[in-house]
N, C-alpha and C positions, 0 to 999 in steps of 0.2 A: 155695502156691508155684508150682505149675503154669501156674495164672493168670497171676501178676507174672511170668513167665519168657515166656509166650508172648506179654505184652502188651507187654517189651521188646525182646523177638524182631521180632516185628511195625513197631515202631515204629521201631525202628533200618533194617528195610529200607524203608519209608517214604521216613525221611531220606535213607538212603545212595542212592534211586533217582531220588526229587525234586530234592535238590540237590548230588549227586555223580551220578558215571559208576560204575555198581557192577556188575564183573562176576564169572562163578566160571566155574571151568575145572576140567572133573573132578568134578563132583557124582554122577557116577554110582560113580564110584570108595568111594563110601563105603558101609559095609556096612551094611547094612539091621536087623539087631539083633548083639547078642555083646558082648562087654567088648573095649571100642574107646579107644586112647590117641592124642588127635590133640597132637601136637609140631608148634611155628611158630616164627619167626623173631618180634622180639619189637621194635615199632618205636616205637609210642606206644600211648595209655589206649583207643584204639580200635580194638584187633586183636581183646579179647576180642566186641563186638558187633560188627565182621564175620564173623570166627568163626560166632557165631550167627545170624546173618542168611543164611550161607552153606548149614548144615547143616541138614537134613531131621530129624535125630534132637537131641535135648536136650542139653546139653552144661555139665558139671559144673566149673568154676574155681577157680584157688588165686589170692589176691591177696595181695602184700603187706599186712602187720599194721596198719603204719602208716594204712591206707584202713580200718580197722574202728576208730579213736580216737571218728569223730564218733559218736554214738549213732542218729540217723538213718542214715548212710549205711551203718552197720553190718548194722541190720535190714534195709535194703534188698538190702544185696548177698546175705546169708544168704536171700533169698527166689528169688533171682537165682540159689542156688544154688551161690554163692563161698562156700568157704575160705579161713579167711588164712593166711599162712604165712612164715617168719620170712626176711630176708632174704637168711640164705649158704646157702640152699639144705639146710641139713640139719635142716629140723626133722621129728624125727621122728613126731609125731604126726600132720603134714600127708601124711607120705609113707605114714603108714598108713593112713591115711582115702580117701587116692587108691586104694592097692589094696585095702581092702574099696566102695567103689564099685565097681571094676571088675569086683572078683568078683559083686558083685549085678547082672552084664550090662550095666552103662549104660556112659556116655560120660564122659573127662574130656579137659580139653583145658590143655594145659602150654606155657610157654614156656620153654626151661629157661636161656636165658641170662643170668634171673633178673634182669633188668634192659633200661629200653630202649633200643637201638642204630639211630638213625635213619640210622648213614652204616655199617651194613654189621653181618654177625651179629657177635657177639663169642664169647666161650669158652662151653660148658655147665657146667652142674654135672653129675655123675656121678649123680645124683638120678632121673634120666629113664631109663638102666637101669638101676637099682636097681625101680623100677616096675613096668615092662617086663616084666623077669624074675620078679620076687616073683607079678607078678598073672597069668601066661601071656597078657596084653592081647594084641592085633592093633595095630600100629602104622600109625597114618594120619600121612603127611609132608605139611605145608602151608605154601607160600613167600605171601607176602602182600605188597605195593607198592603203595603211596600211602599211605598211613596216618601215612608221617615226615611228611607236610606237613600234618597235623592236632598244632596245638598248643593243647594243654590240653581239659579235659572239655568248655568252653563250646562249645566248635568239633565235635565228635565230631555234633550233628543235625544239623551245617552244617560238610559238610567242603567244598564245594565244589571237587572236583576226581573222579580218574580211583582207584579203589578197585578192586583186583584179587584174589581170591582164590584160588590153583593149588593143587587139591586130586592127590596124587600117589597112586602103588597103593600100596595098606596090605600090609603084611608083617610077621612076625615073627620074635623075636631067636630065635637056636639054644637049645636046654637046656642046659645045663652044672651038671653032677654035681657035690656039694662044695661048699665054700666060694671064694665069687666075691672074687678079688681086686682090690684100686683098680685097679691097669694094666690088668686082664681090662674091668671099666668105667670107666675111661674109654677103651677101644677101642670098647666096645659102642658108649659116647655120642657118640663122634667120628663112626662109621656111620652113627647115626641122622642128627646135625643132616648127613652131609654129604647124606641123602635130603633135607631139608629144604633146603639150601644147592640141589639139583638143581630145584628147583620154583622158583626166580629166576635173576633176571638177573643176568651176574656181581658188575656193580656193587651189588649187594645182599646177595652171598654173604660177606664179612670173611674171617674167619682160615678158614674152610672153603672159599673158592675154587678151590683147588691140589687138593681131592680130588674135587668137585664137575667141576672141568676133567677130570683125567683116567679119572672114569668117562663121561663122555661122548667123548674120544677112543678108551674102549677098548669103546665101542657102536659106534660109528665103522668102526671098522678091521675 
C-alpha cells in the first residue's frame, strides 16, 4: 500500500506541475510527525490528490461509499489508503476508524462538507469535531482553489490550469469535560471550517465568509 500511495503521490505531482500551474503555501506549517487532522474546503474529485501531492507526510481519506461499487476502483482506493463513508456524515464506523488512525500518530485528511461545492464552501457536518475531540488530533486548515475548474476524473492528469494549495497553522480544539453537546459541536465545527474559509479568497469562503471577514478585521485593528 505504501507503494501504490507514493506512486500516486508522485504522479499526481507530475501532472499537476507538467500540465497545471501547482502551487503550496505553508508547507512548512505542517508537523513533522503526531496525530494530525487536515480539514479543506471540498471543490471537485481532485482535492484529495493535491492534498497529497502537497504534503510531505501520508495522508489517510474517507471517500464516499458509492466510489467503492466498482470492484477495481475499490481495491484501488483501499491501497490509496481511502475509506468509505456513508454520505450524511454520520457513519459511525468511518468516524471511528479516523480516530483510531489518529491515535496510531498518522495523518487523515477530511472534507467535512461532505459534498462538492465549486462556487463557495457550503455547511459542515458536526463529524469533524466530533474527531477532533475524540482523537486529541492537531488541526491542519487548508483552503484549495482551482480544482472547481477540474471537471470529472478524466480531467484531474490534465487540469490545465492554476492549482493552489494554502496550508494554514495547525492548532487544537479546548478539552471539555462531560458530554459534548450538538450546539457545543457545531460551534467547534463552524471554528474549524471558518480557519479553513481563512486560507481563501472570499469568493471561495460560502456561508463561512461573515466569520472568516471579521477575524481578519479583528487582526487588523
Amino acid at each position: 500500500m505504501a507503494v501504490m500511495y507514493a506512486a500516486g503521490k508522485g504522479l499526481a505531482q507530475v501532472c499537476f506541475h507538467t500540465f497545471g500551474r501547482f502551487s503550496v503555501q505553508g508547507r512548512e506549517n505542517v508537523p513533522p510527525r503526531g496525530r494530525l487532522l487536515i480539514v479543506a474546503n471540498h471543490q471537485s474529485n481532485a482535492d484529495p490528490p493535491a492534498i497529497a501531492a502537497a504534503m510531505p507526510r501520508k495522508v489517510h481519506f474517507v471517500a464516499k461509499e458509492a466510489l467503492f461499487k466498482n470492484p477495481i476502483a475499490a481495491w484501488a482506493m483501499r491501497a490509496w489508503g481511502v475509506h468509505p463513508l456513508r454520505r450524511n456524515g454520520r457513519d459511525a464506523e468511518a468516524l471511528l476508524w479516523m480516530v483510531h488512525r489518529l491515535e496510531q500518530e498518522q495523518v487523515i485528511g477530511i472534507f467535512p462538507e461532505g459534498t462538492r461545492n465549486p462556487r463557495g464552501m457550503g455547511k459542515a457536518s458536526r463529524g469533524v469535531a466530533y474527531v477532533a475531540l475524540k482523537s486529541h488530533a492537531t488541526i491542519l486548515p487548508i483552503g484549495i482553489t482551482g480544482t472547481e475548474r477540474i471537471k470529472g476524473f478524466g480531467r484531474i492528469p490534465f487540469p490545465f490550469c492554476r492549482l493552489q494549495v494554502n496550508i494554514g497553522q495547525p492548532f487544537s480544539l479546548p478539552p471539555i469535560d462531560g458530554k459534548v453537546s450538538d450546539s457545543v459541536l457545531d460551534s467547534l465545527t463552524d471554528m474549524i471550517m471558518g480557519r479553513v474559509a481563512d486560507m481563501l479568497p472570499p469568493e471561495y469562503r460560502g456561508v463561512y465568509g461573515d466569520a472568516a471577514g471579521a477575524r481578519a478585521r479583528s487582526r487588523s485593528a
